[in-house]
C-alpha positions in Angstrom: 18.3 -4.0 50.0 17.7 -7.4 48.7 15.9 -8.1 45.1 12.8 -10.0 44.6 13.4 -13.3 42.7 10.8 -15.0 40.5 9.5 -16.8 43.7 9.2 -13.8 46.2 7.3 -11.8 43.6 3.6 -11.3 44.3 0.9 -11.7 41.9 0.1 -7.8 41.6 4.0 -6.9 41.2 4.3 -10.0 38.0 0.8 -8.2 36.6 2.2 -4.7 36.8 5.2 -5.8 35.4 3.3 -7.7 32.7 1.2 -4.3 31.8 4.3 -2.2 31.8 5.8 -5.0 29.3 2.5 -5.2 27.4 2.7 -0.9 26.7 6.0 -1.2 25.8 5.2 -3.9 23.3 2.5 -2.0 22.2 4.4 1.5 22.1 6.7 -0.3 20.0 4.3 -1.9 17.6 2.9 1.7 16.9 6.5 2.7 16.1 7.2 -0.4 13.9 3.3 0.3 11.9 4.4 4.2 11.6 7.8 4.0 10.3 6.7 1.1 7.5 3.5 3.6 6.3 6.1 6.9 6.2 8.5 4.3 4.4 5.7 3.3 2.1 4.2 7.5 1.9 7.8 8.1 1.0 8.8 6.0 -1.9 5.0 6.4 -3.6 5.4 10.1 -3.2 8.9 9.8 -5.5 7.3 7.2 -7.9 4.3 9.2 -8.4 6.1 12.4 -9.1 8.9 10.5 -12.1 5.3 8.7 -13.2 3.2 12.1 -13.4 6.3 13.7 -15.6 6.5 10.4 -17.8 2.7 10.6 -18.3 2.7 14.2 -19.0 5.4 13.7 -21.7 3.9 10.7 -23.1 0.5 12.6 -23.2 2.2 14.8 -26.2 3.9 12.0 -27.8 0.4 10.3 -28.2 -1.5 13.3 -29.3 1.0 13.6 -32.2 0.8 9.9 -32.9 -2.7 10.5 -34.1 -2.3 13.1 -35.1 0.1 11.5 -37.6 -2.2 8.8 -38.1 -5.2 10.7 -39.1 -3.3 12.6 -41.8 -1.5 9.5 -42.9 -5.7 7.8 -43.4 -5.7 11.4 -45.3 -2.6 10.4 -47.1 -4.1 7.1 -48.0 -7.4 8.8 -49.1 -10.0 8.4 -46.7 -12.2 11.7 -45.9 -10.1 13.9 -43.5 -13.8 13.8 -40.9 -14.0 9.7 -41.5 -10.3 9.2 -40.3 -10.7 11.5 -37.6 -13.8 9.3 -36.4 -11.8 6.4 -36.9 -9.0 7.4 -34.7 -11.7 9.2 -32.3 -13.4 5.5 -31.6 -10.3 3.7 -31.5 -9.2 6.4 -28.7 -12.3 5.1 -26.6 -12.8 1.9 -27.3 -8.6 1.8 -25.8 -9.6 4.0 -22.8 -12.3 1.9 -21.8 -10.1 -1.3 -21.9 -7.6 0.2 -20.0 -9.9 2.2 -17.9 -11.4 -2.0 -17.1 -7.8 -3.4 -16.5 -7.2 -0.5 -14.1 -10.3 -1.4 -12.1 -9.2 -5.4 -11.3 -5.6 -4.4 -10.6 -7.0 -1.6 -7.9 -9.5 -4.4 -6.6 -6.5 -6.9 -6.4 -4.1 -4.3 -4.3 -3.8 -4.9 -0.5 -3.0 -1.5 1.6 -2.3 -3.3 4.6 1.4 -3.6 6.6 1.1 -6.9 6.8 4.1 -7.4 8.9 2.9 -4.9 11.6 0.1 -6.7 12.0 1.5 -10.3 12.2 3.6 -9.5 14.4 1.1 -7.9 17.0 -0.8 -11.5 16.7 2.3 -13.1 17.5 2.5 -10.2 20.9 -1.1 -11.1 22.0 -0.5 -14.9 21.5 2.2 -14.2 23.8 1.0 -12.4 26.5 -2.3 -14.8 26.4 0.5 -17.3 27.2 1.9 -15.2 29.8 -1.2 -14.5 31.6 -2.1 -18.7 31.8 0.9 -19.4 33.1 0.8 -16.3 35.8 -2.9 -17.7 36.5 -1.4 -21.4 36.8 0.6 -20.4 39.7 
């Protein structure tokens, strides 16, 4: 049986050919975009659970921080209510900084697999290639 060569090749066998290459391409894109989100899934997942058990510890340290505080405005010989106030407002007025600062640096953060989706530009700039220089022939 004798092979086809570039020049005995029809127009509909270089098309199907060019699909079949194209679902590939595209079968492997898929692939590439799950495996980098599971990759990403995976190492949030571990951070978040060391950070929720470092936040949860931290939580106590703080409390007995003002705690301390407080009794040390006590110590110093402000009303126990007027230095609990004290360290009540400072306690917002620090939460809604932070709570401000969290904001812009969730506005700022890109969720996007940017090398997935580079390279599928680079796959259709390709095969818009392909297909002018099948058409030129």
């Amino acid at each position: 049986m004798a092979t086809a060569t570039s020049d005995d090749r029809s127009i509909g066998t270089i098309v199907r050919e060019l699909m079949e290459n194209i679902s590939a391409l595209f079968r492997s894109e898929i692939a590439l975009l799950k495996w980098e989100l599971k990759d990403t899934a995976a190492k949030l997942g571990g951070g978040a659970a060391l950070f929720a058990g470092a936040v949860f510890v931290a939580l106590f340290g703080l409390a007995f921080l003002f705690v301390t505080i407080t009794l040390g405005l006590v110590a110093l010989g402000v009303p126990a209510w007027l230095s609990a106030l004290i360290v009540t407002v400072v306690l917002f007025v620090t939460a809604g900084v932070l709570a401000l600062l969290g904001k812009r640096k969730f506005a700022a953060a890109q969720f996007v697999p940017k090398e997935s989706i580079e390279q599928v530009k680079i796959d259709i700039e390709a095969i818009k290639a392909d297909i002018a220089r099948v058409r030129s022939h």
